[in-house]
C-alpha positions in Angstrom: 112.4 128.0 133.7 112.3 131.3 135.7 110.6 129.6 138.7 109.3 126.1 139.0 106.8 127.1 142.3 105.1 129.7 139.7 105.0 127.2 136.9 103.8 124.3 138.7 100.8 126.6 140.3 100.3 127.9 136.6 100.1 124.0 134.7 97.8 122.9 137.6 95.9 125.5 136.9 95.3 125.0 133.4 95.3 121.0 133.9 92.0 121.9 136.3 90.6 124.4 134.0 90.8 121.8 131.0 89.7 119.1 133.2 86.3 121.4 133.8 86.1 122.8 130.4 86.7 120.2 127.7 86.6 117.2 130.2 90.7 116.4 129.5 92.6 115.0 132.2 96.0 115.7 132.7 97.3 112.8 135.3 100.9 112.2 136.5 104.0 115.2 135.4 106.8 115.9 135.9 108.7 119.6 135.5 112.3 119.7 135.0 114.1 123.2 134.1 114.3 122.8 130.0 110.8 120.7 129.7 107.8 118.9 131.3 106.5 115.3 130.9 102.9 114.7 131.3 100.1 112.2 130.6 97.0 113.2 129.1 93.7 112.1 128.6 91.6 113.4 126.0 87.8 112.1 124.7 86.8 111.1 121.0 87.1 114.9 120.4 90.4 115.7 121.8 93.2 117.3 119.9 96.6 117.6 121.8 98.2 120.2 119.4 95.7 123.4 120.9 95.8 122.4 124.0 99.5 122.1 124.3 99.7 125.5 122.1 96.8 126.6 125.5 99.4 125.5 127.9 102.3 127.2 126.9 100.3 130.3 126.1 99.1 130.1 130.3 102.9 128.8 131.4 104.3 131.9 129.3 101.3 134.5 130.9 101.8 133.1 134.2 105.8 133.2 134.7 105.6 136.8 132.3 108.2 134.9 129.8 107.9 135.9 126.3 106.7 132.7 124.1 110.0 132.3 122.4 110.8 129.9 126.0 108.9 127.5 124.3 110.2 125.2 121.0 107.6 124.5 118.6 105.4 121.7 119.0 105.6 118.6 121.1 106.9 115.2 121.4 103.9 112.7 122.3 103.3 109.3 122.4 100.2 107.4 122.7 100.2 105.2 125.7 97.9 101.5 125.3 98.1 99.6 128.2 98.5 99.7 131.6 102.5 98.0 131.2 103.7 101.1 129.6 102.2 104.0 132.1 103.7 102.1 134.7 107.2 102.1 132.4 106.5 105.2 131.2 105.9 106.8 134.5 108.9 104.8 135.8 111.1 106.8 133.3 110.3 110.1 133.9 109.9 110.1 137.7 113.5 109.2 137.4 114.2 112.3 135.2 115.2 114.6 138.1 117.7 112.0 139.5 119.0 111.6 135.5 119.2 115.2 135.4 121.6 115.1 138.7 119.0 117.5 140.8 118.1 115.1 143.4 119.7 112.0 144.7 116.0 110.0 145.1 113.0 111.2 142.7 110.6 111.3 145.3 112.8 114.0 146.3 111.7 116.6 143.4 109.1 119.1 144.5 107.7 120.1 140.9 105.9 116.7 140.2 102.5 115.7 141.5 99.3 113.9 140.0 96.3 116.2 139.2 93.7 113.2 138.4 94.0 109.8 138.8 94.3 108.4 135.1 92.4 104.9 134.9 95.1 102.7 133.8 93.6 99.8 133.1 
């Protein structure tokens, strides 16, 4: 990924946008160089495939990269209790360390939270 400050700036910005606009909510993520994890909350009328298709349109705009960065679609998976965000989470917070980019996850800068996800 050309730069990881622009692209991080860029996904918050269309996680806050979304959030405001079609009432998703895009909590805990994690961007590594080849992909990014997320977790993403959507109401009765949510459809991941757009908005994903959205957020690689605003990740491509934003870091002036031609769309071909991108594969096509997504790997997802529906999360249902509270057990596996925490496992989930768990996994890819440790993807930078996996990766061999930092010695301690906490370390990584490209990671964050934009809304607290209930996760009950």
């Amino acid at each position: 990924m050309p730069s990881f400050g622009r692209a991080q700036t860029a996904f918050a910005n269309y996680a806050l946008r979304a959030q405001r606009q079609f009432d998703v909510a895009v909590g805990r993520y994690v961007i590594m160089p080849d992909h990014i994890h997320l977790f993403v909350r959507g109401n009765q009328n949510f459809s991941l495939s757009p908005w994903v298709e959205g957020l690689k349109r605003a990740l491509s705009v934003a870091l002036e990269t031609p769309r071909i960065l991108w594969q096509p679609g997504f790997f997802d998976h529906v999360l249902r209790s509270d057990e596996s965000y925490a496992q989930k989470w768990e996994y890819v917070h440790e993807n930078p360390v996996r990766a061999g980019l930092v010695e301690n996850s906490d370390e990584w800068p490209y990671q964050g939270e934009i809304v607290v996800i209930d996760r009950a």
